[in-house]
Every structure is written in C-alpha cells, then in structure tokens.
C-alpha angles and dihedrals in degrees: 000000000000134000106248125134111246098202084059111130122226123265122230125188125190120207107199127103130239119210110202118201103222080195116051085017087236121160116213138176126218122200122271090252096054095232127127120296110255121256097228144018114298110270101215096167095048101240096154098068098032082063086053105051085040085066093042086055092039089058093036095050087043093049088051090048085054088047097049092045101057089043079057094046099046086049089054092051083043090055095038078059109045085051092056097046095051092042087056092047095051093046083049097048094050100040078059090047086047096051097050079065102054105093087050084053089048090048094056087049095056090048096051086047084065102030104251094129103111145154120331086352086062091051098053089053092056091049092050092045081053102050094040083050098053087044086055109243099153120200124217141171120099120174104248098042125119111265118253120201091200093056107021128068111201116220100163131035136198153150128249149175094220104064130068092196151009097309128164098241095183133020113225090183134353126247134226139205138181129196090004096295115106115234094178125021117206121264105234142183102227124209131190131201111261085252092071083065110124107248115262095024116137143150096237125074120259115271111245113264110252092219101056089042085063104061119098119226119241114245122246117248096350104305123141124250122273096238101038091109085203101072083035101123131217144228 
C-alpha cells in the first residue's frame, strides 16, 4: 500500500503564458508553441488551397479547349482544301477526256449536216450527244452573233454593210467548253461594218497630182526641150 493521501486534489498545470501590458494594463494570452498568432481563423478542411488548384484547372481546361478549336478549325480548312483540289483534278480529267472526243463529235455533225445520219449509226449519235450533255460539255457558236475574242478564233475577215460591229458571219467549226472553261473556241469567219474601212483605201488607183504633171523636165547637156515649137528645126 502506499502512502498516498487519498483525500489528495489533482494537480493541473497550464502551460500557456500570459503577457501582461504595464501600460495599457491588457492581459493577453500566446499559444502554447510560442510561435506567431495566426492571421485568420484555423482551415481545418483545407479550402484554401482546394480554390487554388480549382483556378489552376479552370486555366488549364480553357487553354486545351483553345488548343482543340483551332486544331478543328485548321482540319476544316484541310478538308475545304482536299475537296477543291480534287474537284479541280476531276474537272480537269474529264474536260481532257471531252476534248479527245471532239473530232468524232465534228464527223457526226458533218454527216447530219448532209443527212447521212441514218439508221443504228443515228442512234449512236444521239447516245453519244446525250452522254457528252449530262457530263456538261456545252456547244457554242451560232452566225450572227458578236464576235468574242475569248471564245471565237477568226480565220476569215471581211467587211460588210450588214453588220454594225465585229460579228461571226459564218461558223467554220463549232466550239466547245466544260465547267466554264473553253476547251475549243469556234473557228469563225469574222465581218466588220464598212466603217471600220482605213481612210484613203480604195479599190482605184490615186489621180496624178496636177502640180507634178506641170513641171517640165531639164534637158540633158544643153539641149532645148522637145515641145518648145521655137528651137523646132525645118527641112
């Protein structure tokens, strides 16, 4: 048994300082550790730093969505281009295919010009009209019509009293485009109104000039002119 008292109280001991003002006669109590009070209210939870690493996510997630639009954004202009490009080779494939055709084209119209064009051989024509139509090969060239330096190719001028400006009287051959572009101009006999005609040109020759006509011409070595009836001698 020892020989404590059991009627002996507890002893408590707090640890904590008190700093007393002489001054201002304030009492005042530092933490246990001795270190600096702390500037705001104990953040047992960590809050602080979850909102700062919220704003570094936020930036972070808004500088990849940049990133990923404008990657969207250079592979539609990719595409855009792609499509072009093949567009302009396959207009360009065909409009060579089209032309190859072009003197079979020129021998049915001929025939049908003088009614050759007859039985299996008329309906291949008309097939191949068709086929050459829904593919877009467009024909042009009609007689009357103002002459066009982009789509006609004069072979034969003339003047005329019929026109009142540059027109393609007559089509040698016809011409042909395809997506705007033409592969063929027409071959045209081109006729201009008599206007059009250069000053001075005509089909007679110049009068002689009265003033040269009058000159006489000078003797050679002294001798007197052949019409001057005074130096004329007798028999």
């Amino acid at each position: 048994m020892s020989g404590a008292d059991p009627f002996e109280q507890p002893v408590v001991r707090d640890k904590r300082r008190v700093h007393f003002d002489p001054a201002s006669g304030a009492v005042s109590q530092e933490p246990t550790g001795g270190g600096p009070a702390s500037a705001g209210p104990p953040d047992p939870f960590g809050i602080g730093a979850d909102s700062i690493e919220l704003s570094q996510l936020r930036a972070d997630l808004a500088e990849r969505t940049a990133d990923l639009q404008r990657l969207q954004a250079e592979y539609a202009n990719y595409r855009k281009r792609v499509d072009r490009d093949r567009e302009a080779v396959r207009d360009f494939a065909v409009g060579e295919a089209l032309a190859a055709l072009l003197p079979v084209l020129d021998d049915i119209g001929r025939a049908r010009e003088h009614g050759e064009l007859e039985g299996g051989f008329r309906q291949v024509a008309e097939a191949l009209d068709a086929a050459i139509a829904k593919l877009g090969l467009t024909r042009f060239g009609q007689p009357g019509e103002p002459f066009d330096p982009t789509q006609h190719d004069a072979l034969m001028h003339s003047y005329s009293d019929e026109v009142t400006e540059p027109t393609a009287v007559q089509i040698l051959q016809p011409g042909y485009s395809y997506g705007g572009r033409v592969i063929r101009p027409a071959r045209v006999a081109v006729a201009e109104p008599t206007t059009a005609l250069p000053d001075g040109e005509t089909d007679a020759a110049p009068d002689a000039d009265p003033d040269v006509a009058s000159i006489p011409v000078a003797p050679e070595d002294g001798a007197p002119p052949a019409d001057d009836p005074d130096t004329s001698t007798s028999d």
